[in-house]
PDB file of N, CA, C and O in Angstrom:
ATOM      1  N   UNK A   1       0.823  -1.189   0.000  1.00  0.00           N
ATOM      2  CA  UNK A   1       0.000   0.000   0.000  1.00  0.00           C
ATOM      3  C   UNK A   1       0.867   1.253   0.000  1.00  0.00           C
ATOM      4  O   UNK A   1       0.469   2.321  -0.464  1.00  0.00           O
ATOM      5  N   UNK A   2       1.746   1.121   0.396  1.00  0.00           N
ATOM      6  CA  UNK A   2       2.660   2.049   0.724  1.00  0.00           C
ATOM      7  C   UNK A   2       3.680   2.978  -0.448  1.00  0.00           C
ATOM      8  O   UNK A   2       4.080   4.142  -0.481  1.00  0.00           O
ATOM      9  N   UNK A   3       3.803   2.024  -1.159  1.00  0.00           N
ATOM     10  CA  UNK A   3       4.023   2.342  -2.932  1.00  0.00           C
ATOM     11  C   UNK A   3       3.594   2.744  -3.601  1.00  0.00           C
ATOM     12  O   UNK A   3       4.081   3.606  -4.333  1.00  0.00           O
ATOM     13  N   UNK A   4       2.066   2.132  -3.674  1.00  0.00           N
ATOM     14  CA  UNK A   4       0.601   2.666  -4.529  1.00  0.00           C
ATOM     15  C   UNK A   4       1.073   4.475  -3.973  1.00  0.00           C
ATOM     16  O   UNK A   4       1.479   5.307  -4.785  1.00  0.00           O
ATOM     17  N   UNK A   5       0.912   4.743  -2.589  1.00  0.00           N
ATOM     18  CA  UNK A   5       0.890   5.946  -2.119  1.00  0.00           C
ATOM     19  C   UNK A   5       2.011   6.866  -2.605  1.00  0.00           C
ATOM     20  O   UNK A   5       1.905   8.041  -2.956  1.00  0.00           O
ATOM     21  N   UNK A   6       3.105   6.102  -2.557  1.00  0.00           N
ATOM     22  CA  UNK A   6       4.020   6.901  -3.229  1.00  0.00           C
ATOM     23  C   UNK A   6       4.086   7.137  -4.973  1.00  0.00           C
ATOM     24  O   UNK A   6       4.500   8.131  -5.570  1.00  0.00           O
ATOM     25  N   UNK A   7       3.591   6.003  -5.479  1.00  0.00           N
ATOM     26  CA  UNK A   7       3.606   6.250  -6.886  1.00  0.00           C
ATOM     27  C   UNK A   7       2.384   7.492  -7.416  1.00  0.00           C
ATOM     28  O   UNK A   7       2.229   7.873  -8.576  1.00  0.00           O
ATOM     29  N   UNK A   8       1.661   7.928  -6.274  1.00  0.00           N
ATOM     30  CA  UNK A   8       0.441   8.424  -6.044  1.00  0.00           C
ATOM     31  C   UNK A   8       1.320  10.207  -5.940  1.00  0.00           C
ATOM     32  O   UNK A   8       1.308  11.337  -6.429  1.00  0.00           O
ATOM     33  N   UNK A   9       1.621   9.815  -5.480  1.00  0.00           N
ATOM     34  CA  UNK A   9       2.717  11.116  -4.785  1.00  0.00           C
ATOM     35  C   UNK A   9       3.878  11.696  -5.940  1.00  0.00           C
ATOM     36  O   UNK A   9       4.248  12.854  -6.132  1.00  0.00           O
ATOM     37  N   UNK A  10       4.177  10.781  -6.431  1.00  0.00           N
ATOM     38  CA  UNK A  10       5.030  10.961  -7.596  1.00  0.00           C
ATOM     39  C   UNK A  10       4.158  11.586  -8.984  1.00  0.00           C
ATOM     40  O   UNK A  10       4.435  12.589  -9.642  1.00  0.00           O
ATOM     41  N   UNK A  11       3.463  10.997  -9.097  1.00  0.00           N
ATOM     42  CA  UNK A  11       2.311  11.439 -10.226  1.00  0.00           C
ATOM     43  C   UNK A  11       1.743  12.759 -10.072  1.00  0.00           C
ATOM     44  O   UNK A  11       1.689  13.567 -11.000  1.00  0.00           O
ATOM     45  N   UNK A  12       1.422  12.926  -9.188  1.00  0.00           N
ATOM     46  CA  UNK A  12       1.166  14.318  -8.434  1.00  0.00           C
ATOM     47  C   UNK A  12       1.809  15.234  -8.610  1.00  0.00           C
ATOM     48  O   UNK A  12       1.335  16.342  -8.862  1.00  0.00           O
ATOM     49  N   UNK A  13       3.730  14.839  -8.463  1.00  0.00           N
ATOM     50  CA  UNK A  13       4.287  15.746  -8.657  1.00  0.00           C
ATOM     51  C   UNK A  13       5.129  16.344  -9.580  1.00  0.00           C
ATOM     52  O   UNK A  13       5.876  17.323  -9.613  1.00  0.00           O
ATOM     53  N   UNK A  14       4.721  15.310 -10.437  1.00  0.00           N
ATOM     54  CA  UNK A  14       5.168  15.947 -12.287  1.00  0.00           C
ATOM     55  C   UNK A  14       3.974  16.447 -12.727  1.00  0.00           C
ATOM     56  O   UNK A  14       4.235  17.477 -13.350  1.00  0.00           O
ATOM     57  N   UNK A  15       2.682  16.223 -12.720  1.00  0.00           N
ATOM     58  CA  UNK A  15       1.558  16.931 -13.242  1.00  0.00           C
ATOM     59  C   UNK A  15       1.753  18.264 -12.707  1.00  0.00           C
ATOM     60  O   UNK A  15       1.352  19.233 -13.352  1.00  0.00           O
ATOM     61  N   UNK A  16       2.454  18.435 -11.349  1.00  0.00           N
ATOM     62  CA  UNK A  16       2.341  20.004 -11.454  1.00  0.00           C
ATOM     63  C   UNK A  16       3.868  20.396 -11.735  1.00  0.00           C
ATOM     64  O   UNK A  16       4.458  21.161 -10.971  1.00  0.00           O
ATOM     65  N   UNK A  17       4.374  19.939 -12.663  1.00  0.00           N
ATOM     66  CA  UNK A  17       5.627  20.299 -13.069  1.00  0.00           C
ATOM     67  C   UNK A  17       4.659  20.534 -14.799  1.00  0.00           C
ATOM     68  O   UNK A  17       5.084  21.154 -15.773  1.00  0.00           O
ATOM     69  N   UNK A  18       3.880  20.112 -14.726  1.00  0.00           N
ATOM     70  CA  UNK A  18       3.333  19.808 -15.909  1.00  0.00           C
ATOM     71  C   UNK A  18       3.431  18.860 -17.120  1.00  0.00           C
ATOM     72  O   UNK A  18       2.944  18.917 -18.249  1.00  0.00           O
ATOM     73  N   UNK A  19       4.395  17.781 -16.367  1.00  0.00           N
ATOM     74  CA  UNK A  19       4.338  16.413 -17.084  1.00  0.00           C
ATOM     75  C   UNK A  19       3.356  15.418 -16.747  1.00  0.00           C
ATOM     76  O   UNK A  19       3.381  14.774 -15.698  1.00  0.00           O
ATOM     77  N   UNK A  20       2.170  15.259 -17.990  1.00  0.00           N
ATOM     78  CA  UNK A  20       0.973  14.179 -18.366  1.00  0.00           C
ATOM     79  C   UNK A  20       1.154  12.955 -18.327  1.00  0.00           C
ATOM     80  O   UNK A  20       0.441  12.077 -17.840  1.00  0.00           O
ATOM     81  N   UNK A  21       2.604  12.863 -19.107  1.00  0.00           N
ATOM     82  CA  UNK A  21       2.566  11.466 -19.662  1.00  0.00           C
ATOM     83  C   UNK A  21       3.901  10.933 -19.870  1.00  0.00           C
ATOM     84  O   UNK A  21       4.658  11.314 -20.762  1.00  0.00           O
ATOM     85  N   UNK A  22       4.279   9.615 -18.608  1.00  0.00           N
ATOM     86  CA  UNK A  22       5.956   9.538 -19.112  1.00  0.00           C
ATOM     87  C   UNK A  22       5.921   7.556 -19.402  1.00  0.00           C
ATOM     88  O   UNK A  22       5.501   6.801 -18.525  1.00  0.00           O
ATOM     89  N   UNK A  23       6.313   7.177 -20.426  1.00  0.00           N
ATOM     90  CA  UNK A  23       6.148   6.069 -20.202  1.00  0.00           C
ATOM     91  C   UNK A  23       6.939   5.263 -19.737  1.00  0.00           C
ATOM     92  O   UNK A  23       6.675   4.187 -19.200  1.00  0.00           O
ATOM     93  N   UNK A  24       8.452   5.978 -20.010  1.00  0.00           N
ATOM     94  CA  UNK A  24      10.075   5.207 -19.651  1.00  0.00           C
ATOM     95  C   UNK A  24      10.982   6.407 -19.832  1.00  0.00           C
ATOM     96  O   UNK A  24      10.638   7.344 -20.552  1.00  0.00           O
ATOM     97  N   UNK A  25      12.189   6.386 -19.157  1.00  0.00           N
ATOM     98  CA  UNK A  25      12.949   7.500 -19.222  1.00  0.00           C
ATOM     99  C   UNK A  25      14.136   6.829 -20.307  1.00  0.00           C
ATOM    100  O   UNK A  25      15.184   7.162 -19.754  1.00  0.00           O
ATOM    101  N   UNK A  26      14.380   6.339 -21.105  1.00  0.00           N
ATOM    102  CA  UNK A  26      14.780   6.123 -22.100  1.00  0.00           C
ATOM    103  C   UNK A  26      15.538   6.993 -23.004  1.00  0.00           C
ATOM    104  O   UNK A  26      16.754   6.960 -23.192  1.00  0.00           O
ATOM    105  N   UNK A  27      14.628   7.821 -23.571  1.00  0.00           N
ATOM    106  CA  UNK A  27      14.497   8.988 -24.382  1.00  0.00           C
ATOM    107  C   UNK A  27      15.001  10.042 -23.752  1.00  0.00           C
ATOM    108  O   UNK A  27      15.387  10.843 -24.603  1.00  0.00           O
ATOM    109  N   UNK A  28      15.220  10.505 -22.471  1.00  0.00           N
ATOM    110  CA  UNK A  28      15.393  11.675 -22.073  1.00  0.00           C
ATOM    111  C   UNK A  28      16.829  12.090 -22.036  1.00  0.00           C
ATOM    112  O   UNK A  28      17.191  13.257 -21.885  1.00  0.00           O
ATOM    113  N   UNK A  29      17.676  10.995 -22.192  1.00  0.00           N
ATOM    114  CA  UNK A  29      18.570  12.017 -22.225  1.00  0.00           C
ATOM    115  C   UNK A  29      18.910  12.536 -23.929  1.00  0.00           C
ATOM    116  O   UNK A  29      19.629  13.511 -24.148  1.00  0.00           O
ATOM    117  N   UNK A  30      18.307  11.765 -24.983  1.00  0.00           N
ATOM    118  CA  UNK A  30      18.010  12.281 -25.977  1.00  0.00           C
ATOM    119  C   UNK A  30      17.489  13.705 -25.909  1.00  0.00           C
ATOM    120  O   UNK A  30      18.112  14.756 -26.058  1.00  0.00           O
ATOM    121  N   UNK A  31      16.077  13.479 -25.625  1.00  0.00           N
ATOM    122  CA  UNK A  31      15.655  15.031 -25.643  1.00  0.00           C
ATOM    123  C   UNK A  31      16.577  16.280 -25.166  1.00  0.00           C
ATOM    124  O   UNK A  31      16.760  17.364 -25.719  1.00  0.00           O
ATOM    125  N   UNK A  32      17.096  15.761 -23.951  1.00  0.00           N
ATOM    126  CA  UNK A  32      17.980  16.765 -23.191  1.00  0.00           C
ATOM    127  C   UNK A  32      19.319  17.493 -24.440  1.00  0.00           C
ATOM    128  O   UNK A  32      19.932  18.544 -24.625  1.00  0.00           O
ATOM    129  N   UNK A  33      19.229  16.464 -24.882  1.00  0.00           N
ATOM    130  CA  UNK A  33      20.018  16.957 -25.716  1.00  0.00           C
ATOM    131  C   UNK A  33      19.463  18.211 -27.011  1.00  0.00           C
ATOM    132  O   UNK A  33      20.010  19.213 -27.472  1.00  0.00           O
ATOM    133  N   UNK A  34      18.371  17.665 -27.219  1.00  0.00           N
ATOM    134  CA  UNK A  34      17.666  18.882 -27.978  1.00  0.00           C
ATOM    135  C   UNK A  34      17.161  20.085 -27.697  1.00  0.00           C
ATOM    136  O   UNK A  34      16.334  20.786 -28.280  1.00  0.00           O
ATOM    137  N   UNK A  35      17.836  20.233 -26.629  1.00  0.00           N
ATOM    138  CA  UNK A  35      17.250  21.638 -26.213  1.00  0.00           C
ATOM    139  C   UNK A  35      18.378  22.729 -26.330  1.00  0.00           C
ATOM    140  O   UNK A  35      19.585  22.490 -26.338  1.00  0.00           O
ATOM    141  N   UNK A  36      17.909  23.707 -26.401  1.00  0.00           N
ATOM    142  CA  UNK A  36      18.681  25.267 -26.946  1.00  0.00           C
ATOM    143  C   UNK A  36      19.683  25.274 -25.649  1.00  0.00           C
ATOM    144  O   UNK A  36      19.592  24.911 -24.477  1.00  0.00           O
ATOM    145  N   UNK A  37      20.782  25.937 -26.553  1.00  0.00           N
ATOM    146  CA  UNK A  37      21.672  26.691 -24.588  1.00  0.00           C
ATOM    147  C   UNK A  37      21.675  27.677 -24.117  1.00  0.00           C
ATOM    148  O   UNK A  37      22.513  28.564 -23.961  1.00  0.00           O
ATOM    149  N   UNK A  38      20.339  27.482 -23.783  1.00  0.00           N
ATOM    150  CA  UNK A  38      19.774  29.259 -22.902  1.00  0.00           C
ATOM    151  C   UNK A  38      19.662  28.446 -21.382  1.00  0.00           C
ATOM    152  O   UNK A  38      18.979  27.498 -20.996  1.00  0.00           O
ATOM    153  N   UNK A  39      20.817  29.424 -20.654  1.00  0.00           N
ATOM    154  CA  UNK A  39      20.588  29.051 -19.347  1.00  0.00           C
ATOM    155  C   UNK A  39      19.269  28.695 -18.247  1.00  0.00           C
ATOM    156  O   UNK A  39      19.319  27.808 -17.396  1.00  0.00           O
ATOM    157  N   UNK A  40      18.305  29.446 -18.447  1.00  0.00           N
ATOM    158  CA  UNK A  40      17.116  29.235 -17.803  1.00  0.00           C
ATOM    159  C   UNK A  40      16.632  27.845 -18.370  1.00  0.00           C
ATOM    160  O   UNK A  40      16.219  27.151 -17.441  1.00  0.00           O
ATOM    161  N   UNK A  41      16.558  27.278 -19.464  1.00  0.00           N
ATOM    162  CA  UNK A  41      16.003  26.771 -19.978  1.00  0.00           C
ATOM    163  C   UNK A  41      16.841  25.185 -19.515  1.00  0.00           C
ATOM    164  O   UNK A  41      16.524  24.059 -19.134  1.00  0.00           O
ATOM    165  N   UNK A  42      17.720  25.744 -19.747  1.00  0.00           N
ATOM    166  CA  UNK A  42      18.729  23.989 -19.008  1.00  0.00           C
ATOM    167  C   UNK A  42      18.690  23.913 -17.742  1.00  0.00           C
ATOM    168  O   UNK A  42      19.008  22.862 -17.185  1.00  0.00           O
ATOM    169  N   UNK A  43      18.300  24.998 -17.052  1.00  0.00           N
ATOM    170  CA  UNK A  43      18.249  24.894 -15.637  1.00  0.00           C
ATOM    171  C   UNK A  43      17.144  24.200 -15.420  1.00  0.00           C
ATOM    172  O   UNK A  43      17.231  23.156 -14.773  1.00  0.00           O
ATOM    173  N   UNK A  44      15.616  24.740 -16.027  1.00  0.00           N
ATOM    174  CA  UNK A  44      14.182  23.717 -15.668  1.00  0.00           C
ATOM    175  C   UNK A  44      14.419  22.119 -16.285  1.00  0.00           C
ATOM    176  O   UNK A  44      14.230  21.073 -15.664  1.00  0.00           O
ATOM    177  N   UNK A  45      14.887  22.270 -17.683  1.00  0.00           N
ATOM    178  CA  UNK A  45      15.220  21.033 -18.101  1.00  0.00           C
ATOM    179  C   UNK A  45      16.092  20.140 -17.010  1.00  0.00           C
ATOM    180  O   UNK A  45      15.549  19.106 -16.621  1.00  0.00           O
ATOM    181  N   UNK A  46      16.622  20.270 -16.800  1.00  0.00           N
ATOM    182  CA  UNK A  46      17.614  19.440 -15.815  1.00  0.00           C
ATOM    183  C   UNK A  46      16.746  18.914 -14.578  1.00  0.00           C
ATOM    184  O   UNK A  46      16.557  17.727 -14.312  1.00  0.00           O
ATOM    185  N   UNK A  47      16.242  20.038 -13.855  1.00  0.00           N
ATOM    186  CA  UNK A  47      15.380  20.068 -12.946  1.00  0.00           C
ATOM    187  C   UNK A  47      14.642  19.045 -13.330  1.00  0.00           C
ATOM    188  O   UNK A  47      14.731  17.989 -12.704  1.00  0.00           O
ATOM    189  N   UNK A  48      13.682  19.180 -14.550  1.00  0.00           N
ATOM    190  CA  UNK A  48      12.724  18.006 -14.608  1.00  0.00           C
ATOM    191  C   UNK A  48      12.938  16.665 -15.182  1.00  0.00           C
ATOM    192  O   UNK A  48      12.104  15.774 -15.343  1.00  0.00           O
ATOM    193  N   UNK A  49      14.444  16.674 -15.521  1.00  0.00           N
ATOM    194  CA  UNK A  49      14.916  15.458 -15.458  1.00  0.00           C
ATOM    195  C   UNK A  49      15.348  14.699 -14.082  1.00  0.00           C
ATOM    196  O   UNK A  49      15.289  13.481 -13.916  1.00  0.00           O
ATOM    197  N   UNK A  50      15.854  15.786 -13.000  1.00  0.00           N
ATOM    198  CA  UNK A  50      16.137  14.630 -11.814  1.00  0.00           C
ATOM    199  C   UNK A  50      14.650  14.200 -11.475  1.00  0.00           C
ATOM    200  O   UNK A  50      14.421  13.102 -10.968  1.00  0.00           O
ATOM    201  N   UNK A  51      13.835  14.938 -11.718  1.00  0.00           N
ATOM    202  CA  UNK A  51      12.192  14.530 -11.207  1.00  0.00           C
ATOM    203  C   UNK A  51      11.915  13.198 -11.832  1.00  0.00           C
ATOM    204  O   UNK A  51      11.879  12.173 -11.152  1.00  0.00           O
ATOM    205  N   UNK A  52      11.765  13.208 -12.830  1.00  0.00           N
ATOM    206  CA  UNK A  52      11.544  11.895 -13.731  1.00  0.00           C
ATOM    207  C   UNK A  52      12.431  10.487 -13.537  1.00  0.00           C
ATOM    208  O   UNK A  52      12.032   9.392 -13.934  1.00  0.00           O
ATOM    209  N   UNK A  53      13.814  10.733 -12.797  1.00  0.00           N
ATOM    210  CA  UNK A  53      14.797  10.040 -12.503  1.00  0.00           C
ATOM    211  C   UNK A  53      14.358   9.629 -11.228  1.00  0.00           C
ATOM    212  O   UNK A  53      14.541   8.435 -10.988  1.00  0.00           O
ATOM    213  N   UNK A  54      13.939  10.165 -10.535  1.00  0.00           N
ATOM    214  CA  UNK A  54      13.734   9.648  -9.296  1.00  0.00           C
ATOM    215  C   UNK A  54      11.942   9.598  -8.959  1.00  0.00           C
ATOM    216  O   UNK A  54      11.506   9.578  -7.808  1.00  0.00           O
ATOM    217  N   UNK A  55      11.357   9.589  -9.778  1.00  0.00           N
ATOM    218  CA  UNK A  55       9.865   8.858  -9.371  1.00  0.00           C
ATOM    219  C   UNK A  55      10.104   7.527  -9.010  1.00  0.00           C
ATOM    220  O   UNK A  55      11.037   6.779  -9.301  1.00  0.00           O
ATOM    221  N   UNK A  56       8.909   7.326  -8.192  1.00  0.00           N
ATOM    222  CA  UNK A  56       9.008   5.893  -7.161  1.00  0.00           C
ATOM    223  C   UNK A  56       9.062   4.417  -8.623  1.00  0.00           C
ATOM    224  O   UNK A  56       9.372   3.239  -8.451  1.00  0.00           O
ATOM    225  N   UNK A  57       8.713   4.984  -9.707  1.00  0.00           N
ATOM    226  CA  UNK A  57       8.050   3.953 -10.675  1.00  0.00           C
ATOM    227  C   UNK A  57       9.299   3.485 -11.219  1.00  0.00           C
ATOM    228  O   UNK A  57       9.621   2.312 -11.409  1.00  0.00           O
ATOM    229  N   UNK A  58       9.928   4.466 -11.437  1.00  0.00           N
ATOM    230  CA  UNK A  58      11.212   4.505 -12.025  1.00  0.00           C
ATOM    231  C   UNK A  58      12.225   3.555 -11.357  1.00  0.00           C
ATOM    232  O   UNK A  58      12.710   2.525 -11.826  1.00  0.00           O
ATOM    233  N   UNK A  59      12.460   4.191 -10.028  1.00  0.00           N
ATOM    234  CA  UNK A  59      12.923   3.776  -9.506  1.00  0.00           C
ATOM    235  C   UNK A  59      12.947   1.839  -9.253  1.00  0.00           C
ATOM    236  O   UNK A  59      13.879   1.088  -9.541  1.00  0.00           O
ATOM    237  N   UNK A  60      11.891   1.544  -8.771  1.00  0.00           N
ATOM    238  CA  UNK A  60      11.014   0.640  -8.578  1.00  0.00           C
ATOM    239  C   UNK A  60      11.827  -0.381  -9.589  1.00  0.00           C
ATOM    240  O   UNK A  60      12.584  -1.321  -9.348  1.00  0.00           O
ATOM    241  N   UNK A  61      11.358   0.194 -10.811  1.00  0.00           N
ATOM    242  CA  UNK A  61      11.744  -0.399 -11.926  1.00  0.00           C
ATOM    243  C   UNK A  61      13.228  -1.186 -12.032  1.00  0.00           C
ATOM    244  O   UNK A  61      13.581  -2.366 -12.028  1.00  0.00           O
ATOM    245  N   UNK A  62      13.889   0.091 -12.127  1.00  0.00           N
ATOM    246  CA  UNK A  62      15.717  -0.269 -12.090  1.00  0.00           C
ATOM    247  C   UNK A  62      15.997  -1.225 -10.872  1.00  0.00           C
ATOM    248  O   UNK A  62      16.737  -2.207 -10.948  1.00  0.00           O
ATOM    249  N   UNK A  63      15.331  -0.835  -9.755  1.00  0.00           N
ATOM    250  CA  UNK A  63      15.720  -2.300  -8.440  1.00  0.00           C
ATOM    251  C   UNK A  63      14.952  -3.176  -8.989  1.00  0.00           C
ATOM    252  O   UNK A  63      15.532  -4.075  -8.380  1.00  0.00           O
ATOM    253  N   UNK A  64      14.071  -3.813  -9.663  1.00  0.00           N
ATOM    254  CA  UNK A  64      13.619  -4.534 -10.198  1.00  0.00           C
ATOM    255  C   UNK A  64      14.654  -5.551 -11.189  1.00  0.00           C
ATOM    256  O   UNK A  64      15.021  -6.723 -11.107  1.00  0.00           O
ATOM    257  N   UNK A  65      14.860  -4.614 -11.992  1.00  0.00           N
ATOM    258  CA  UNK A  65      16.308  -5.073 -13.265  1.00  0.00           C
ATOM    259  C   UNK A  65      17.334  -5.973 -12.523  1.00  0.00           C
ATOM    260  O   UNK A  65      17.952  -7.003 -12.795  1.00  0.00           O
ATOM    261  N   UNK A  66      17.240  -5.114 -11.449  1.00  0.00           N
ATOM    262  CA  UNK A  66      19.139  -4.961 -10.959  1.00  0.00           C
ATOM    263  C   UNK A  66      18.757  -6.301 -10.225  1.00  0.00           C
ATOM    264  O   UNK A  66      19.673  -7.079 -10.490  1.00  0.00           O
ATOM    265  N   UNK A  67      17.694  -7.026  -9.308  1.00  0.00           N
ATOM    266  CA  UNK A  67      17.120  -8.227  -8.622  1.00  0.00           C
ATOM    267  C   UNK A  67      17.476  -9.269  -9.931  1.00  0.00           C
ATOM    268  O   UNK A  67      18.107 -10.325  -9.885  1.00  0.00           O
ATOM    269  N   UNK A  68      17.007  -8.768 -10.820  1.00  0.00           N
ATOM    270  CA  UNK A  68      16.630  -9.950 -11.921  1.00  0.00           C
ATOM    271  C   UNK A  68      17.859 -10.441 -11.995  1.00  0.00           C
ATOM    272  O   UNK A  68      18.159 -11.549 -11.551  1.00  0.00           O
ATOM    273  N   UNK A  69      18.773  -9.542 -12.640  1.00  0.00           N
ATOM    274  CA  UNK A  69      20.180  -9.570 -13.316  1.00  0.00           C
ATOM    275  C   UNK A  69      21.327 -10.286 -12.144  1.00  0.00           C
ATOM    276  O   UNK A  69      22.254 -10.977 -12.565  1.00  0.00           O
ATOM    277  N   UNK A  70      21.167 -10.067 -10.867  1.00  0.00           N
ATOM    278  CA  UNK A  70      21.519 -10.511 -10.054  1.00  0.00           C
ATOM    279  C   UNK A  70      21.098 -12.142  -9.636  1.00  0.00           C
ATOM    280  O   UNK A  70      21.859 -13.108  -9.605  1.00  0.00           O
ATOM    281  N   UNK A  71      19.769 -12.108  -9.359  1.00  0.00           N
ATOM    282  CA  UNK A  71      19.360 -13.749  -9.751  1.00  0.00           C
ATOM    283  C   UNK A  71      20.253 -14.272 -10.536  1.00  0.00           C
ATOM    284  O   UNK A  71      21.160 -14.985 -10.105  1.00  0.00           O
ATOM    285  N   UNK A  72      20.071 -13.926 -11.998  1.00  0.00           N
ATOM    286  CA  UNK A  72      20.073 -14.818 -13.358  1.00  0.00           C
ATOM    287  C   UNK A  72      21.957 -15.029 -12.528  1.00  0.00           C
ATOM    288  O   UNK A  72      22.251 -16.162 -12.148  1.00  0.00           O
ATOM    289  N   UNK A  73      22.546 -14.388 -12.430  1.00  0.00           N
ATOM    290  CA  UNK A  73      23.721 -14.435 -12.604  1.00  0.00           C
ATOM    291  C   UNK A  73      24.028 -15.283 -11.418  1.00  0.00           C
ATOM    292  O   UNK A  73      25.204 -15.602 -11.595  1.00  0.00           O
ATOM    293  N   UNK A  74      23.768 -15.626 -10.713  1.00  0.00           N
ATOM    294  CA  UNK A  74      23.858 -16.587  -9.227  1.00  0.00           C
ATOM    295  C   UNK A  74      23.154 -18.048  -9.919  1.00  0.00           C
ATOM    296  O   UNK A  74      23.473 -19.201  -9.629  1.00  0.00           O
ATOM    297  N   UNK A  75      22.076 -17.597 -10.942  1.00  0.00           N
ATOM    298  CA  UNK A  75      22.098 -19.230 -11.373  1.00  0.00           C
ATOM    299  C   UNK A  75      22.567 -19.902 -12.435  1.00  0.00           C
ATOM    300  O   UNK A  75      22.617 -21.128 -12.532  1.00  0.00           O
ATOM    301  N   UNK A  76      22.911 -19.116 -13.231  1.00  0.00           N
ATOM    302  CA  UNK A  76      24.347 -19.140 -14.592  1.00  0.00           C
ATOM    303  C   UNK A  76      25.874 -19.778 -14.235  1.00  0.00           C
ATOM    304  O   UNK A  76      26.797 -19.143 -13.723  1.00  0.00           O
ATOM    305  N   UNK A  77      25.895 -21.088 -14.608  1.00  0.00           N
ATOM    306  CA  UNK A  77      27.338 -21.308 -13.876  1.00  0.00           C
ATOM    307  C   UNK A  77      28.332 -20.220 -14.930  1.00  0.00           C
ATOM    308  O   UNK A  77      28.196 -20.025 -16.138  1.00  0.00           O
ATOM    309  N   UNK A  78      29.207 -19.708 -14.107  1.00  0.00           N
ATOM    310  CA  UNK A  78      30.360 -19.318 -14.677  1.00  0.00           C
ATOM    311  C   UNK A  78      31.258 -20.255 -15.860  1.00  0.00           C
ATOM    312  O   UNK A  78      31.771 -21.280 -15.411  1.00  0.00           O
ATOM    313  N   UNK A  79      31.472 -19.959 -17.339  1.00  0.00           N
ATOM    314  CA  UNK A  79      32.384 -20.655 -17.592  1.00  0.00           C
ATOM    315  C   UNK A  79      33.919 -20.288 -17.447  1.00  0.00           C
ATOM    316  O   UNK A  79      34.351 -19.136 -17.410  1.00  0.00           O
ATOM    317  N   UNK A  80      34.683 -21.461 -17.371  1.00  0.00           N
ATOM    318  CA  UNK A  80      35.635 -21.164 -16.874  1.00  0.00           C
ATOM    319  C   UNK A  80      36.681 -21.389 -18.483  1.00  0.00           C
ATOM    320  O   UNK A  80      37.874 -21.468 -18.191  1.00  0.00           O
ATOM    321  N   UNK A  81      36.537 -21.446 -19.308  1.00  0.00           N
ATOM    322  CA  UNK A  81      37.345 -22.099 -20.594  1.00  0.00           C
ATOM    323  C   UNK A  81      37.634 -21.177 -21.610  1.00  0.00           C
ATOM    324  O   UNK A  81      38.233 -21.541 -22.621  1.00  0.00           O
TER     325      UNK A  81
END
């Protein structure tokens, strides 16, 4: 329950950053890259990239990966040859 609340909390707080809709952060440092070099403008950009970097979903996600990848690799014998 406690997640739901935070992913609740997170959502909340890019809509009033004024981000609708994020499906994966993938792309962003692409975009980041498309933006002009006007200081103000890299300053919010940046800004709303650590936001997006650190939503609970996001997050969630990558410890998710990092469990998997860790499993797989504890049950993969090493070759040695």
């Amino acid at each position: 329950f406690c997640t739901y609340e935070s992913m609740l909390a997170g959502r909340h707080r890019l809509r009033c950053l004024g981000i609708s809709r994020l499906t994966n952060t993938v792309g962003l440092a692409f975009a980041m890259n498309q933006i002009p070099d006007e200081a103000l403008t890299l300053a919010a950009a940046s800004h709303t990239e650590r936001e997006l970097h650190i939503t609970s979903w996001n997050l969630s996600s990558n410890f998710i990966a990092c469990i998997a990848q860790h499993f797989i690799s504890n049950i993969l014998p090493i070759s040695t040859s």
